[in-house]
N, C-alpha and C positions, 0 to 999 in steps of 0.2 A: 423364454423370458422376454423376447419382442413382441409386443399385440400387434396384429395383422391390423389394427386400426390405426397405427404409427405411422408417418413414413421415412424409411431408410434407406437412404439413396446405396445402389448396390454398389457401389465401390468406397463405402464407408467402414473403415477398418475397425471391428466391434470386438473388445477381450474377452475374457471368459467370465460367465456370471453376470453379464450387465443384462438390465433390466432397464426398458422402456417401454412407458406407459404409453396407453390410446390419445392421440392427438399429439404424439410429441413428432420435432420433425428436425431429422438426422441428416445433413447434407451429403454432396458430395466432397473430398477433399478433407475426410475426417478425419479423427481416432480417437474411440473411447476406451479409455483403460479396463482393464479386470474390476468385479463388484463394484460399479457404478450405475446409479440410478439415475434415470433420467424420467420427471413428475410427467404429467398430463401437462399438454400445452408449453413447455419448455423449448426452445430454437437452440439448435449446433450449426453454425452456420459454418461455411467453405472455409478451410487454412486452418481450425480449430483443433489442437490436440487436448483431451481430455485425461488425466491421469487416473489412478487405481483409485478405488473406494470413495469416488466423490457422490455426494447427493446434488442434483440439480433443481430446484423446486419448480414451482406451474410458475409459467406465466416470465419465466426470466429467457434471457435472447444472449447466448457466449458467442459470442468472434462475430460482432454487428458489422456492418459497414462504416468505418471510420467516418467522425461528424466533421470536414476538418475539406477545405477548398485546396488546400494541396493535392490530396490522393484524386488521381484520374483513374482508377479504376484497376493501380497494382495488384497483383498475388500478394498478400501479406496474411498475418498469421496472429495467434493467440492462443497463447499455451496455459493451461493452468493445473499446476501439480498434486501430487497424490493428497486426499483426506482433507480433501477443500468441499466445503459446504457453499453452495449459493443458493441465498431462498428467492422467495417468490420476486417476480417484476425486476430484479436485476439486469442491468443491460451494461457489457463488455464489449467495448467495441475493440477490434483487431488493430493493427499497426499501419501506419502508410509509409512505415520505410519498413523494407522487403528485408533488409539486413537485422532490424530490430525486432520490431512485432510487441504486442501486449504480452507480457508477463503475467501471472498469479504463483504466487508458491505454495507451496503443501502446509497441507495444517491450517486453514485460511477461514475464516469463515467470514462471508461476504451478506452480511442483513438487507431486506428486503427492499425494495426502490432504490436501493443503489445505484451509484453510475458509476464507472470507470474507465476514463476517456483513450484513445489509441496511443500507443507505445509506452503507454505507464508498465511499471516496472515494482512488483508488490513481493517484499520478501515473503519467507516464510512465519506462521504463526501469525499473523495479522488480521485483526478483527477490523472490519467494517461497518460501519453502526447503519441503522434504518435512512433512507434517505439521505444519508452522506454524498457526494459528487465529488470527484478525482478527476482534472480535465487530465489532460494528453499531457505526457513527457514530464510525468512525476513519478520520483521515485520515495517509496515507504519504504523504511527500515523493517530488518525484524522482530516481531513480537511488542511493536506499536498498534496501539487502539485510538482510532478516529470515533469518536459519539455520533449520537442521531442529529443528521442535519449538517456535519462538519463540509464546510465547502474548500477544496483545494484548487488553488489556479493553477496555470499552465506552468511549468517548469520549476514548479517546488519538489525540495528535497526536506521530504522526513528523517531522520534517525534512527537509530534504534532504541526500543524500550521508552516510547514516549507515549502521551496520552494527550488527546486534542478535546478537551471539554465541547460539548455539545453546542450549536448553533457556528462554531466559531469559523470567522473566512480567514483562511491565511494563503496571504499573497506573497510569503518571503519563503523561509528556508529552518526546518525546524531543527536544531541538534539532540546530538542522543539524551536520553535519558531524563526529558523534563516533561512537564504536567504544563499544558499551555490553555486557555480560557480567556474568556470575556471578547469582548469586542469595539478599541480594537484589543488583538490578540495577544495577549501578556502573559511572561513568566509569572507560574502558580506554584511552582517549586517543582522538589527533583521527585521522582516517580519509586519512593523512595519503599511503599506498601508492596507495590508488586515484584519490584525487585528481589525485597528482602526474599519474598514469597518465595522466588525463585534462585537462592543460592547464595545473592550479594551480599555479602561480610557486613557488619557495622562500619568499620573501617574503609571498605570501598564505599560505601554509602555519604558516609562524613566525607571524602575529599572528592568524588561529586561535587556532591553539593558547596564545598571549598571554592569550587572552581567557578561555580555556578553565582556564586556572591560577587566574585571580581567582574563576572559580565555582566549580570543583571542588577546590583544593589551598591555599587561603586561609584556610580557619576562617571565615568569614565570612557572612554572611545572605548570597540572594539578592539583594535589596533595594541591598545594599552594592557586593556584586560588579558589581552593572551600571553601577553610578558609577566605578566603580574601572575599569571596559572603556573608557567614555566617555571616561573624561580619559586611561588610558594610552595605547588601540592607536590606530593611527593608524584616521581614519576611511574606509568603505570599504562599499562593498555587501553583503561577506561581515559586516563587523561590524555593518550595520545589520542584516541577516538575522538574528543570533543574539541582539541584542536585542529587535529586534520580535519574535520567536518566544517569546520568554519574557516580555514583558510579556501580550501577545494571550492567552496560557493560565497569566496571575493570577503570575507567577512561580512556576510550580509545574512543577520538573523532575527527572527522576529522577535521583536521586543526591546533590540537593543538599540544602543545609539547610534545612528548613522555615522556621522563622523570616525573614518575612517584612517585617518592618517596619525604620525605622532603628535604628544600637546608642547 
C-alpha cells in the first residue's frame, strides 16, 4: 500500500492499512495511524503524529516549520487525531514550545488552502472553511465552524458550537455558542440550527440566547452583563460555560463593550 515512488524515511512509524500515494514524502520522526491515506504530493514533516483513518489530500504540508522568529530550530511537534480529513494545499505548521506543539482533534475536517499557525490548539469536530488562516496560539472549541476566508489572529480563543461567517477577521475572543459575521465582527445570534440539530432542548436554546441579549443588546459593560446572566438565567452548564469563557479571557469579547468595569 506504499508506492516505491513515495518517499518514507525508514524510521517513520507506519499502521496498518495506510496507503501512500507516489510523490508523497514521509519524514523522519513520524507516525501515521491505521487506514490513513496519504494523496500524491502531500509532506509529513519531522515531530508529526498522524491518527487512524485520516485522509490527507495533494499538495497539503502537516507539521511545517513554524512561521514565528522565536523558534531557533527546537524538536517540536503536531499531532492531529483520528478521522480528520485535510484537503488539498493545507499547511499545519508544528509548535515552537516543545511542551505544547499544534493540536488538531478527531473528526476535523480541515478545507483546502487552509493555514493553521504553531501551537493552535483545535478541538474535535471542527470544520475549517476554504482559505480560512488560524495564526499561532489559538484555540477553537469544539464542533465550531470557521467559513471560507475567516482570518483568526494570534491568541484568540473560540468556543464551543460557534460559527464565524465568511470573510470575517477576528482579533478578540469568541464565546460558545454564537453565530459571529460582518466586519467589524459582530454578534449574529445564538447558533441556535445546529444546535438544536444536535440534541439542544428548546429550553437550553432560549436561555442561551437569555444570556446572549444581556451581552450583546443591553447597552451595557461586560462587567454588568455577567451579573445580569447570573441573577437572570436559570443556572446550567451552558450558562456556566459562557461565563467562565468570558471571565478566563479578561472579559474581552468580540462584539462587545469594552468597558469593563462596574457603571
Amino acid at each position: 500500500m506504499i508506492s516505491n515512488l513515495a518517499f518514507v524515511d525508514p524510521s517513520a512509524k507506519i499502521g496498518e492499512n495506510v496507503t501512500i500515494h507516489p510523490f508523497a514524502y514521509v519524514d523522519a520522526n513520524t507516525v501515521i495511524g491505521d487506514n490513513t491515506v496519504i494523496m500524491p504530493y502531500a509532506s509529513i514533516i519531522a515531530g508529526t503524529t498522524i491518527g487512524k483513518n485520516c485522509k490527507i489530500y495533494q499538495g497539503a504540508i502537516v507539521g511545517a516549520d513554524p512561521q514565528d522568529f522565536r523558534w531557533k530550530g527546537e524538536k517540536t511537534t503536531c499531532t492531529i487525531g483520528d478521522d480528520t480529513t485535510i484537503r488539498e494545499n493545507v499547511i499545519i505548521n508544528r509548535g515552537i514550545d516543545p511542551e505544547r506543539g499544534t493540536k488538531i482533534g478527531s473528526l476535523c475536517f480541515i478545507m483546502a488552502k487552509s493555514h493553521i499557525g504553531h501551537d493552535s490548539v483545535i478541538a474535535d469536530k471542527v470544520v475549517i472553511g476554504n482559505g480560512a488562516t488560524v495564526a499561532g496560539d489559538v484555540n477553537i472549541g469544539t464542533c465550531s465552524i470557521l467559513s471560507s476566508n475567516v482570518i483568526l489572529h494570534e491568541r484568540s480563543q473560540v468556543g464551543d458550537w460557534v460559527v464565524i461567517k465568511g470573510g470575517c477577521r477576528i482579533g478578540n475572543n469568541v464565546p460558545p455558542f454564537v453565530i459571529i459575521a460582518h466586519n467589524p465582527a459582530t454578534f449574529f445570534g445564538v447558533n441556535a440550527w445546529i444546535m438544536k440539530k444536535h440534541g439542544y432542548s428548546d429550553e437550553e436554546i432560549d436561555d442561551i440566547a437569555k444570556a446572549y441579549r444581556h451581552l450583546y443588546q443591553s447597552s451595557t459593560s461586560v462587567f454588568n452583563a455577567l451579573k445580569r446572566i447570573e441573577a437572570d438565567v436559570n443556572p446550567s452548564a451552558n450558562r456556566d460555560m459562557i461565563i467562565d469563557f468570558i471571565r478566563a479571557n479578561n472579559l474581552r469579547v468580540v462584539g462587545a463593550m469594552i468597558n469593563d468595569t462596574e457603571d
